[in-house]
Each structure stands twice: as C-alpha cells, then as structure tokens.
Residue frames as a rotation matrix with the C-alpha (Angstrom) as fourth column:
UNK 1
-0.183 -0.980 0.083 -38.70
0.980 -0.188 -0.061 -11.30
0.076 0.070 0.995 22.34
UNK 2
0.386 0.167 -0.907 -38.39
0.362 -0.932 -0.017 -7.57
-0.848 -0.322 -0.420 23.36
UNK 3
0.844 -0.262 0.468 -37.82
0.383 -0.316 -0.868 -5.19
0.376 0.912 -0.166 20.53
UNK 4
0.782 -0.590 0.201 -34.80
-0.584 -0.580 0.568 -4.11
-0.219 -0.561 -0.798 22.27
UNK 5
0.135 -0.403 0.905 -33.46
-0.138 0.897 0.420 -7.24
-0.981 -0.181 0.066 22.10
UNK 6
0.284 0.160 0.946 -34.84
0.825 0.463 -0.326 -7.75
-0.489 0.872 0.000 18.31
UNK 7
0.997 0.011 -0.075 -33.89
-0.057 -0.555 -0.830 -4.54
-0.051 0.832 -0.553 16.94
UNK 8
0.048 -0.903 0.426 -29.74
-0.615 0.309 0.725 -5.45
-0.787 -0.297 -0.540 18.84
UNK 9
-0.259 -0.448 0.856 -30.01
0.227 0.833 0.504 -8.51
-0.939 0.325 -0.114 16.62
UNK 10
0.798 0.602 -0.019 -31.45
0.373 -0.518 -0.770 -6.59
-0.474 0.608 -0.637 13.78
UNK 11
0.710 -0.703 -0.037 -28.71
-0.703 -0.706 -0.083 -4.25
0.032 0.084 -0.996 13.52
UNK 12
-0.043 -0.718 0.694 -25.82
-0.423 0.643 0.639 -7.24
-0.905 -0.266 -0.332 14.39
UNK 13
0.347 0.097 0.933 -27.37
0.792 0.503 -0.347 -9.45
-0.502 0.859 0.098 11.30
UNK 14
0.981 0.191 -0.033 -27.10
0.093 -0.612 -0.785 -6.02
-0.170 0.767 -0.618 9.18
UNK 15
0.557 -0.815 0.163 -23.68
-0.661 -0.316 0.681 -5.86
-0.503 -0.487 -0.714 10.09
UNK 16
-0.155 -0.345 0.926 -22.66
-0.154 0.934 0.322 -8.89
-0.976 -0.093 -0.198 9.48
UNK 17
0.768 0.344 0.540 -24.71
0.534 0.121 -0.837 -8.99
-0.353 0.931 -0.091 5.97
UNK 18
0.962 -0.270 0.032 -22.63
-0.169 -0.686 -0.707 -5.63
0.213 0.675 -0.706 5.01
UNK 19
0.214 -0.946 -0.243 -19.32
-0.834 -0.306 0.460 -7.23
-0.509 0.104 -0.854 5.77
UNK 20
-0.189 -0.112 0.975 -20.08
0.357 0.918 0.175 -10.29
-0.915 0.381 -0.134 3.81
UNK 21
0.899 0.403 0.174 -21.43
0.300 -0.274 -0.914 -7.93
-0.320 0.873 -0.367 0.95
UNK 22
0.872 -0.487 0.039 -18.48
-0.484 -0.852 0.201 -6.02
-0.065 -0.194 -0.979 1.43
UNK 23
-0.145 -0.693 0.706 -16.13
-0.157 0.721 0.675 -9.23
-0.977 -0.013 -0.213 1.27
UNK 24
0.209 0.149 0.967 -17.59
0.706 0.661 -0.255 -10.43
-0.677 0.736 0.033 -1.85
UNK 25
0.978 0.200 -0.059 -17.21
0.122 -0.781 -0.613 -6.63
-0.168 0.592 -0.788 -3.31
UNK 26
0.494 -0.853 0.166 -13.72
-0.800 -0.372 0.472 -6.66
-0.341 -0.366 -0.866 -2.11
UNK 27
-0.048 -0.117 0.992 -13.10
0.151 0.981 0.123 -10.25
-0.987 0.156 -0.030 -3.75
UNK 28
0.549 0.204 0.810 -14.65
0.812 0.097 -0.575 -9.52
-0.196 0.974 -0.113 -7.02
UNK 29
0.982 -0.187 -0.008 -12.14
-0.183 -0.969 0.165 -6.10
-0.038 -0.160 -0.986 -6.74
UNK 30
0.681 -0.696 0.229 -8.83
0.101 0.399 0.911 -8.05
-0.725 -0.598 0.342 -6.64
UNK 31
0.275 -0.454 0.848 -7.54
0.937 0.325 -0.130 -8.23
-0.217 0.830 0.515 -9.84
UNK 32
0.476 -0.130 0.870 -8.07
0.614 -0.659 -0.434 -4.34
0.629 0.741 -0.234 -9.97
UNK 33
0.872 -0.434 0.225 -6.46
-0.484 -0.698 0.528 -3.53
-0.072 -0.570 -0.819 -7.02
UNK 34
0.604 -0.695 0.390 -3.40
0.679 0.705 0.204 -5.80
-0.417 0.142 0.898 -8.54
UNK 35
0.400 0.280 0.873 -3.66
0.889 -0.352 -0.294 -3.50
0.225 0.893 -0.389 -11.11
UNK 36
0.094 0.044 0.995 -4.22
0.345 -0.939 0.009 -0.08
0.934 0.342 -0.104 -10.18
UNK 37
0.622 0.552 0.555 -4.29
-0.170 -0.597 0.784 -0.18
0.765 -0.582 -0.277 -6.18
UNK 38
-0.059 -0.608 -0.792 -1.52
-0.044 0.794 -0.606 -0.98
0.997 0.000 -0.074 -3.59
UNK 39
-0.230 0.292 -0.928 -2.10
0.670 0.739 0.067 -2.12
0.706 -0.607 -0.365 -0.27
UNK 40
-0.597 0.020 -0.802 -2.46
0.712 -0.447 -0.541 0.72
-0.370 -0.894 0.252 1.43
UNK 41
-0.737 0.660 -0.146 -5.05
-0.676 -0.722 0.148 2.48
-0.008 0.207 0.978 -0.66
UNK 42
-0.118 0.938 -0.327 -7.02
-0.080 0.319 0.944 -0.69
0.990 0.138 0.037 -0.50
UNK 43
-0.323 0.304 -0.896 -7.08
0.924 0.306 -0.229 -0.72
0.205 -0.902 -0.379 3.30
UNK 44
-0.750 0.525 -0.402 -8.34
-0.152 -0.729 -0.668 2.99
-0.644 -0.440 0.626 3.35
UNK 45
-0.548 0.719 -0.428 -11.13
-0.611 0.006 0.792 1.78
0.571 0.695 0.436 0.42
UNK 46
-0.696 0.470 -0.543 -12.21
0.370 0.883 0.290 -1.59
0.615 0.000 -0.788 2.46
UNK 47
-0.757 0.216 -0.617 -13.22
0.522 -0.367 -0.770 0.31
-0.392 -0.905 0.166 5.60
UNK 48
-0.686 0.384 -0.619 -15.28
-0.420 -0.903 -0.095 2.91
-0.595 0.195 0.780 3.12
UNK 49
-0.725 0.400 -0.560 -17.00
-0.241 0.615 0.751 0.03
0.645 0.679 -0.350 1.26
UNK 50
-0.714 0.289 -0.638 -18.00
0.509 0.840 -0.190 -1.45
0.480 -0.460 -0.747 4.15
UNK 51
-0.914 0.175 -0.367 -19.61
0.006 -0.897 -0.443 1.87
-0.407 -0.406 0.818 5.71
UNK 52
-0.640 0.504 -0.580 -21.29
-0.710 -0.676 0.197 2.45
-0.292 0.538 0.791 2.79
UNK 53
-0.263 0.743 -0.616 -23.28
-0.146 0.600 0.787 -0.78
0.954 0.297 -0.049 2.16
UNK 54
-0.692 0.287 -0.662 -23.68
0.686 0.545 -0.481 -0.97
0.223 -0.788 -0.575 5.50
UNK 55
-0.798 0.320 -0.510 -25.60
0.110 -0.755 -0.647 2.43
-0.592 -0.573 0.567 5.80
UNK 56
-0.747 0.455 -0.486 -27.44
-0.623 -0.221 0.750 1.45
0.234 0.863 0.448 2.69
UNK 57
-0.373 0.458 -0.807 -28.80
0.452 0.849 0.273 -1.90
0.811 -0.263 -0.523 4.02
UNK 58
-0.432 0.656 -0.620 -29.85
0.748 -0.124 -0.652 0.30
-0.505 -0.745 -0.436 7.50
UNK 59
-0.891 0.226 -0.393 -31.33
-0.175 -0.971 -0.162 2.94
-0.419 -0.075 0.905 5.73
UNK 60
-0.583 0.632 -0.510 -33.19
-0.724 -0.121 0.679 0.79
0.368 0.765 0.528 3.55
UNK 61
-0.309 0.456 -0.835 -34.36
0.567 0.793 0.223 -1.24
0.763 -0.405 -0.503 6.35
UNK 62
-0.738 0.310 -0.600 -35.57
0.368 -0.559 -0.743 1.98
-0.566 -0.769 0.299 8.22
UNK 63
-0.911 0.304 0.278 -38.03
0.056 -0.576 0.816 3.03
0.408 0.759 0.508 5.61
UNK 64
0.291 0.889 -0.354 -41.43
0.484 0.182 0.856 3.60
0.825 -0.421 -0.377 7.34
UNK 65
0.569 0.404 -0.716 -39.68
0.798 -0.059 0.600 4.78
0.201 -0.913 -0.356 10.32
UNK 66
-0.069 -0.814 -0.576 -36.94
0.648 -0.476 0.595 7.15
-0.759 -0.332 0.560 9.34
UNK 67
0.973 -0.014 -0.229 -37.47
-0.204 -0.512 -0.835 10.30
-0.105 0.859 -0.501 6.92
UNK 68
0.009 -0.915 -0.404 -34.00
-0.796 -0.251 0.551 11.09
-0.605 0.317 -0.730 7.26
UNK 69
-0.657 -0.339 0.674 -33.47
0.168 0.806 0.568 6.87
-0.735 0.486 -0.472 5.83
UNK 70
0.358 0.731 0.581 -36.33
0.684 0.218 -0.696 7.49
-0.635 0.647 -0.422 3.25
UNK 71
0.814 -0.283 -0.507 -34.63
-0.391 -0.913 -0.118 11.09
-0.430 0.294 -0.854 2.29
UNK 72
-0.221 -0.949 0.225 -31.42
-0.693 0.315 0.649 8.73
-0.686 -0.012 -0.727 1.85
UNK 73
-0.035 0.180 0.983 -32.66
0.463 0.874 -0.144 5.94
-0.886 0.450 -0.114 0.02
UNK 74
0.851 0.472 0.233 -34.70
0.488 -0.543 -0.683 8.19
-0.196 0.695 -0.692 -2.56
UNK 75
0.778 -0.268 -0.568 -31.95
-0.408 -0.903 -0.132 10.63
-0.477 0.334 -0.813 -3.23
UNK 76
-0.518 -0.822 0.237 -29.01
-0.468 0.504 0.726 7.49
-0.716 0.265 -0.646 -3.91
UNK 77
0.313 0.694 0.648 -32.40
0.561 0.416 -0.716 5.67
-0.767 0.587 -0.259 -5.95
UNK 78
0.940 0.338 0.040 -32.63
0.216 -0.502 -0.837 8.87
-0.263 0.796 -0.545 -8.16
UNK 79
0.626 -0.579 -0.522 -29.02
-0.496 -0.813 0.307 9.22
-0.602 0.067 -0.796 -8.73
UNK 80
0.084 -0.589 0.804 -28.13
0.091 0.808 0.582 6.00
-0.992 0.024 0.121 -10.43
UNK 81
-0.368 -0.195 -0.909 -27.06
-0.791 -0.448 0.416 7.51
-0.489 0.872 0.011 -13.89
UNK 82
0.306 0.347 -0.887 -29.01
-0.872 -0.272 -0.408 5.97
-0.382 0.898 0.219 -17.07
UNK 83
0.359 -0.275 -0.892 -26.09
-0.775 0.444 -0.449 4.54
0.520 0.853 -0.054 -18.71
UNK 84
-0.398 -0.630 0.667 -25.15
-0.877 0.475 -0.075 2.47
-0.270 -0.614 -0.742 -15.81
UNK 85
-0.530 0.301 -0.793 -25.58
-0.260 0.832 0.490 -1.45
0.807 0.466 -0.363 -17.12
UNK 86
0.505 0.694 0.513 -27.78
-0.778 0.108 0.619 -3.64
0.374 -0.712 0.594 -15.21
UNK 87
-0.038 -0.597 0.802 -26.16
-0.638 0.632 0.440 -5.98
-0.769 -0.495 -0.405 -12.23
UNK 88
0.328 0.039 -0.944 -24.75
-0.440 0.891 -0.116 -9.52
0.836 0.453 0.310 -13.35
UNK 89
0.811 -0.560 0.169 -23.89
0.316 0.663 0.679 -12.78
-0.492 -0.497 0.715 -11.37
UNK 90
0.157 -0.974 -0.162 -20.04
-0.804 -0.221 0.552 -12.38
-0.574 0.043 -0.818 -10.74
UNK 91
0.044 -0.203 -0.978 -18.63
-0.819 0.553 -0.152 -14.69
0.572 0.808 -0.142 -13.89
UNK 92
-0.741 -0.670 0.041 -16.85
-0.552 0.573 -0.606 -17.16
0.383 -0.472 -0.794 -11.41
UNK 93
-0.501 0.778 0.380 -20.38
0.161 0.515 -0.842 -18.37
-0.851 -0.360 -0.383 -9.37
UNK 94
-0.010 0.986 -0.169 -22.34
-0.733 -0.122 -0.669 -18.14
-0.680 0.117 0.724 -12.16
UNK 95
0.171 -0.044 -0.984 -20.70
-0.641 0.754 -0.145 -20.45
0.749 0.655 0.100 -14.69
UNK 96
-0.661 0.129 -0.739 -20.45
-0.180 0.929 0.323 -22.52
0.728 0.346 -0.591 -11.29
UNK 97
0.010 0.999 0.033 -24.32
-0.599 0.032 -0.800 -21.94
-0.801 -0.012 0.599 -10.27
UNK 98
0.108 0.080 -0.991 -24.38
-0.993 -0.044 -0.112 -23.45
-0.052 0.996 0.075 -13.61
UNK 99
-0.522 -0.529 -0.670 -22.02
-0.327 0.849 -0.416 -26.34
0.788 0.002 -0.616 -13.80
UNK 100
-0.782 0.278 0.558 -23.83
-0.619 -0.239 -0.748 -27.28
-0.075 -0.930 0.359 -10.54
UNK 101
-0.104 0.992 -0.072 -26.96
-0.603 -0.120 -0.789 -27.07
-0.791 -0.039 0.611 -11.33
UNK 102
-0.170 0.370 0.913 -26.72
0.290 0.905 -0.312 -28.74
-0.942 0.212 -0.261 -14.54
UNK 103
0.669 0.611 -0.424 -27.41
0.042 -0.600 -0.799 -25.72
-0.742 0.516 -0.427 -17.30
C-alpha cells in the first residue's frame, strides 16, 4: 500500500473515530442540554466538539512527526487542572458491561 493511500485512510478512520467519540460525548450530554441548552446552541456546540477531538486524535497521532502536534499535545497534557476527577465508564454501559458480563 502507498503511504499516500495509507495516510488518506489514516486520516478517514480518524475522522470517523472523532465523530463516533463525538456522538457518544453528545449522547452522554443530553439530559444537560434538556436542561440548560436549546437546540440551537447545541448545533453550534456539536460542530465544536467534533473539531476538537478530532484535532486531538490527529495531533496525537502526529507525534514524532509534527512539533507543531507535539507543541499541542504537551501544552493541552499540562493544562488538565489537578482537581479534575479521573474518567469513568458512562453509568448506562457500565452497569450493562456488567449485567453482560456477569459481575
């Protein structure tokens, strides 16, 4: 396979990944845009989600070959504040990952 070819599909998968991240972010987001957001501030948010995990996922798949992506990574790395908790499974799939599984 030419790298031409493989970096095209490279960049397509990323895509794809960051509008499926970007779905599930935008899913697990519903209740608070019941809440607090109405349809027309969440269609100028989805578009900026999606951006942004998508430029995260290429930047952090350019490390080695891009300062600028290494300058980018490192500077969003060192800015995650302290008090921020660490990730969980979204409630919903984990209790069924669970039930599933058997736990």
């Amino acid at each position: 396979m030419s790298k031409k070819i493989f970096t095209l599909r490279a960049t397509v998968d990323m895509k794809i990944f960051s509008k499926y991240i970007a779905m599930v972010v935008r899913n697990a987001m519903e209740d608070f845009h019941c809440k607090h957001l109405s349809d027309a501030q969440m269609k100028e948010l989805n578009p900026i989600i999606r951006n942004a995990v998508y430029t995260a996922i290429y930047a952090h798949q350019a490390i080695g070959k891009s300062e600028m992506s290494e300058n980018f990574v490192e500077h969003h790395l060192l800015s995650i504040p302290k008090y921020w908790e660490e990730p969980e499974l979204l409630k919903g799939f984990k209790e069924a990952d669970e039930k599933l599984s058997g736990k």
